[in-house]
N, C-alpha and C positions, 0 to 999 in steps of 0.2 A: 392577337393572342396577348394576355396579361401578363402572364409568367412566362420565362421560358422551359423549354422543355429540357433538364437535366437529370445524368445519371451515375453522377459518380460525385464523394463530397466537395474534392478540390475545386470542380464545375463552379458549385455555387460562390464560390467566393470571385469569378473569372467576371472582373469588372467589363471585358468586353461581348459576355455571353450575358449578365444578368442587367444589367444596367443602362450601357450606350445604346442599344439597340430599341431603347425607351423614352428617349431624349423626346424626341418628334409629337409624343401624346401630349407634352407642355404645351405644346405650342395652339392646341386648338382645343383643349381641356374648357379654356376660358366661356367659350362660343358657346362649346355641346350645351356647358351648366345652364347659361342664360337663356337658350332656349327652349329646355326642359325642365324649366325652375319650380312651375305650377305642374309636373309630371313626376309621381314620388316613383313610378314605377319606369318611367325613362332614367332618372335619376340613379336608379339602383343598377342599372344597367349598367351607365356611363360608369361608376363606382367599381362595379364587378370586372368591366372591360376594361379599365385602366390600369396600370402597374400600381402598385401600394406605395412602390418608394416613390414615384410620378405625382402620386395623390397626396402623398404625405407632404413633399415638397412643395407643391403647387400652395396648400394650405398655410405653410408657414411665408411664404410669400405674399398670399392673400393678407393674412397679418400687419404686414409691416405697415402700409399706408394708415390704418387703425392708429396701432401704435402710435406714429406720427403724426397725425390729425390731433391725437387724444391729449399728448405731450405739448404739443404745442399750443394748443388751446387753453390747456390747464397750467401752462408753465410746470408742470411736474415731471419727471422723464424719469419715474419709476412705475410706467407702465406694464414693462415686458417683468420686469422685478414680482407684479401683482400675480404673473402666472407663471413663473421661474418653475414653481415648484407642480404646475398642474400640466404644460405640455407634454414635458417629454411622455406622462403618462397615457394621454391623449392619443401621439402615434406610438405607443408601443399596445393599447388598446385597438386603435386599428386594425394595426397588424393582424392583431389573434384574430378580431372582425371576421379581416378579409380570410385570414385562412381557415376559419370554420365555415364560413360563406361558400366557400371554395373546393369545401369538405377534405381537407387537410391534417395529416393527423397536427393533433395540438398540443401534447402530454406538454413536452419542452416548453411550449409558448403558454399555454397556461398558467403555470409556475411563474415564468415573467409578468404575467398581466400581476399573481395577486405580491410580487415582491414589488413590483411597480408600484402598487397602489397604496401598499405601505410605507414606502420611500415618499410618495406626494403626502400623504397623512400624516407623515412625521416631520417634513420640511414645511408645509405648508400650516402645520398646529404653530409650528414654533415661528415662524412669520407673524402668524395672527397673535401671539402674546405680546409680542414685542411692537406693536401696533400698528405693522404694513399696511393693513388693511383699512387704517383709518381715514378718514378725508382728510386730503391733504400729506397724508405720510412720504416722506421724499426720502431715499437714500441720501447720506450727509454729505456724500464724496461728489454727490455731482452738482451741489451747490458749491461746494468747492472748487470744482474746474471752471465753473461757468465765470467765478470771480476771475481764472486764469484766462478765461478763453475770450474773446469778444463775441459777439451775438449772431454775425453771419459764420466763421467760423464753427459755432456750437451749431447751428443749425445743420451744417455739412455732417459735422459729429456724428448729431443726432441720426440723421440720414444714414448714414453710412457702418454706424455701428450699433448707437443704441436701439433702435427700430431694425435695421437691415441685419446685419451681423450677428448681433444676437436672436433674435428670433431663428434664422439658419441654425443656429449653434446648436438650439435647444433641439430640432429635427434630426441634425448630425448627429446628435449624441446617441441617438437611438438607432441607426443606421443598423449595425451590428443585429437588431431582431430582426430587419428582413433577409439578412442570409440565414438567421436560425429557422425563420419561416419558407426560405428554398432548400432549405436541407432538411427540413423534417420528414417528406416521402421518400430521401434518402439514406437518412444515417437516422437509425431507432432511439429515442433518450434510453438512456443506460446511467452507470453509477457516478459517473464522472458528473455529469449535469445535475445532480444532489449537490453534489459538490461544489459547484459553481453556483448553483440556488444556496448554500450554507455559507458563499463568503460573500454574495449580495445582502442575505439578512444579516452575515453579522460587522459588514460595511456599515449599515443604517443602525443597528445599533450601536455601532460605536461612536456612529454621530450624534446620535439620542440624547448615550451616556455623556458626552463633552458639552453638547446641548442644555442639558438638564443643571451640570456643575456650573455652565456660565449662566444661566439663568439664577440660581441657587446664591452665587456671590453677587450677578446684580442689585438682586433683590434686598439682599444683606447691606448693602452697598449703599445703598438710595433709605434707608433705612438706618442705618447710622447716621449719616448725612444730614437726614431730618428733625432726627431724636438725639444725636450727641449719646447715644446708647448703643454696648454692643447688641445685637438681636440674641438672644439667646437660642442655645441649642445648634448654632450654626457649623461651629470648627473655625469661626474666623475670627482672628484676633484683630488689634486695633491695628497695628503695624500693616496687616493684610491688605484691609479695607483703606488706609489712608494712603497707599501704595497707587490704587487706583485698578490695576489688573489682577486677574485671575493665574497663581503660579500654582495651583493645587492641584491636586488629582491626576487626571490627563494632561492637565494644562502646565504640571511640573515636568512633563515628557516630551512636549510637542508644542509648539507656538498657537498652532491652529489642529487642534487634532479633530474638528467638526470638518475644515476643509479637507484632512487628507478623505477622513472617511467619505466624503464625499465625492473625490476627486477617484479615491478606489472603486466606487460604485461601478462606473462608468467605463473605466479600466476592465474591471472582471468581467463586464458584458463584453466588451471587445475581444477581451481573451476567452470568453464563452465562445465567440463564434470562429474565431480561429482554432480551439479542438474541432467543433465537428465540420470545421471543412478540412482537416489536416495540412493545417498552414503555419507559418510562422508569423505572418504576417496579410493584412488585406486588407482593400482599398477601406474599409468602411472605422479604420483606425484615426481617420482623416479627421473625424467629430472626436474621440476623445483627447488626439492632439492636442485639437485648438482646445479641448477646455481646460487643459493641465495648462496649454500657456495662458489663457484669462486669468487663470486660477493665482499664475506667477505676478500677471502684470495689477489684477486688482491686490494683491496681500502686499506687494512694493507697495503700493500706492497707501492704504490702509496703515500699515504700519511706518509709514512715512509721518503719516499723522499723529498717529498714537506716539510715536516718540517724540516729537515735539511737545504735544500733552501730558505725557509722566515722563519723568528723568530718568528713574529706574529702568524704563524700558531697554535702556542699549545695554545695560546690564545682561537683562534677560535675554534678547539676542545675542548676544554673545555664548551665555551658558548653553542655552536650547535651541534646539532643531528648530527649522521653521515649521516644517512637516513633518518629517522622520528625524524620532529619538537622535540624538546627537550623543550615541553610545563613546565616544573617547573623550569628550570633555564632561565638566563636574556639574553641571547640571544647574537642578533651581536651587541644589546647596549653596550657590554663590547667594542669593536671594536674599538666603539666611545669612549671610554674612554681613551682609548688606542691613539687614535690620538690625542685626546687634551693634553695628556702629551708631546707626543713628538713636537708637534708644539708649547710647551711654552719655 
C-alpha cells in the first residue's frame, strides 16, 4: 500500500503513520525502475505503488550525481541554481499527479499546483534576465569560496552541499503538500485555504514588486555608468545611482525584501499544512527550517561582500532590517543624510 490509511486530520501529520513506515520502498525503488525501464505500463505501476514522498525523494537523490558530474566537468557549480526555481514545482506537480491518479479529491492541491507554477514563472523569468541561464553563467559567491577554499576541500563542499544538500532542500521544501495531499479525503478545502492560496500569491508578488525595483535601478545603474547621463524618467538621482545599491521603494523598508518574500512563500505552505492537520507544528517544518537558515547563512555571506564593495552599505545596515522592516530605528532617512553630506 502507497498511502496509509487515515481518519482523522491530526493522523496525517503522524510522521510515524505517514512516513516511516515507507522508508523500506527506497531501498529497492532503484531495481524495480531499471528493470521496467523499456515498460511505460510497469513503470506506471511502480509510480502508483510507491509513496509520493518515497518517489519525490528518491528523484532528488537521483539528482545529485548529475549535479556533480555536470559541475565538475564545467567548473561551474551553479547547476542546481539553473533549476532552483523549477523543482520544487516539479514535486509539488507530482504530488497533485499522484493524487488525481489515485482519484483524490484535489480542490486544495490544485490551487497549489497553479500558485506553484506561478512562483517558477516568476523566479525563474527573473533568473533568465539577469543572465543565469547563459553559458557559462556562475553565481559570484562561489568563485569567491573557491579562492578561500582549496580544491579537494571544494570538492567535499561540492559533494556534500551544493549537489547533495541542496537539491534535498529544494524536495523539503515541498514536503508540506504531501500531508495537504493525506488530508484532502479528510479534512474538505474550505475558506481558510483561500486564505492561505491569498498569502502564497501575495508572497510572490511581493517578490515580483522588489524584483522589478531592483531590476529598474540596475538597469538605470549600468546606464549611467556607460552614458555619464542620468536615464530619464527613472526617480533616480545621481547620488542614488553613484551609491551603488538600491535604498528605494521596498528596498527603503527591508534589506532584502525579494528574500523575505520568498522565504514567506514556503513558511505559508508549512503553515498551510499545519491548519488542516490541526497542529501547531509538524515534521514536514524540517524543509522550511533549513531554507530560512540558507536564507541567513547565504545573505551573511552576500552582504559580507557588498559591504566591502560600497561604503555606504553599513550605513544602510544599520538603519534597515535585514528582512523585516526595522520599525524602531529611522530608517533609509539616514541614507538621506548620508547624501546631503556628501553633496556639500
Amino acid at each position: 500500500m502507497a498511502l496509509p490509511i487515515l481518519k482523522s486530520a491530526t493522523a496525517c501529520a503522524d510522521f510515524g503513520r505517514t512516513v516511516q513506515p515507507y522508508f523500506s520502498q527506497l531501498n529497492d525503488l532503484p531495481r524495480q525502475i531499471y528493470q521496467s525501464a523499456t515498460d511505460l505500463q510497469a513503470l506506471k505501476a511502480i509510480y502508483l505503488n510507491t509513496n509520493p514522498l518515497v518517489s519525490a525523494f528518491a528523484f532528488s537523490l537521483f539528482l545529485v550525481p548529475i549535479f556533480l558530474v555536470i559541475s565538475e566537468i564545467n567548473r561551474n557549480y551553479s547547476q542546481v541554481d539553473r533549476v532552483w526555481s523549477i523543482l520544487p514545482t516539479v514535486y509539488n506537480l507530482h504530488y497533485v499527479t499522484y493524487a488525481h491518479a489515485k482519484n483524490l479529491p484535489t480542490q486544495r492541491l490544485n490551487s497549489l499546483a497553479i500558485i506553484s507554477v506561478i512562483w517558477s514563472m516568476r523566479l525563474t523569468f527573473n533568473y533568465w534576465r539577469k543572465g543565469g541561464y547563459q553559458v557559462g553563467s556562475e553565481d559570484y559567491r562561489w568563485e569567491i569560496l573557491r579562492k578561500y577554499i582549496n580544491p579537494p576541500l571544494f570538492f567535499i563542499f561540492n559533494v556534500l552541499f551544493i549537489s547533495l544538500a541542496q537539491s534535498v532542500l529544494l524536495f523539503s521544501v515541498t514536503m508540506p503538500t504531501y500531508i495537504l495531499l493525506l488530508s484532502s479525503p479528510v479534512v474538505k478545502a474550505d475558506i481558510p485555504d483561500i486564505i492561505f492560496s491569498q498569502l502564497l500569491l501575495g508572497a510572490i508578488f511581493l517578490a515580483f514588486t522588489a524584483d522589478q525595483q531592483q531590476w529598474d535601478f540596475q538597469t538605470a545603474k549600468k546606464s549611467y555608468q556607460s552614458t555619464a547621463k542620468l536615464p530619464a524618467g527613472t526617480g533616480f538621482t545621481a547620488r542614488n545611482l553613484d551609491r551603488g545599491f538600491l535604498t528605494k521603494g521596498l528596498w527603503a523598508l527591508s534589506r532584502h525584501p525579494n528574500f523575505l518574500a520568498e522565504q514567506s512563500v514556503w513558511v505559508a505552505l508549512y503553515a498551510w499544512s499545519c491548519y488542516v492537520t490541526k497542529s501547531y507544528y509538524n515534521w514536514s517544518g524540517v524543509g522550511a527550517v533549513a531554507y530560512l537558515l540558507l536564507f541567513q547563512a547565504s545573505t551573511w555571506f552576500t552582504e559580507l561582500v557588498t559591504a566591502k564593495k560600497y561604503p555606504d552599505y553599513k550605513v544602510y545596515q544599520e538603519r534597515v532590517g535585514k528582512f523585516v522592516p526595522n520599525l524602531m530605528g529611522q530608517g533609509v532617512a539616514d541614507m538621506n543624510e548620508v547624501d546631503e553630506r556628501k553633496t556639500k
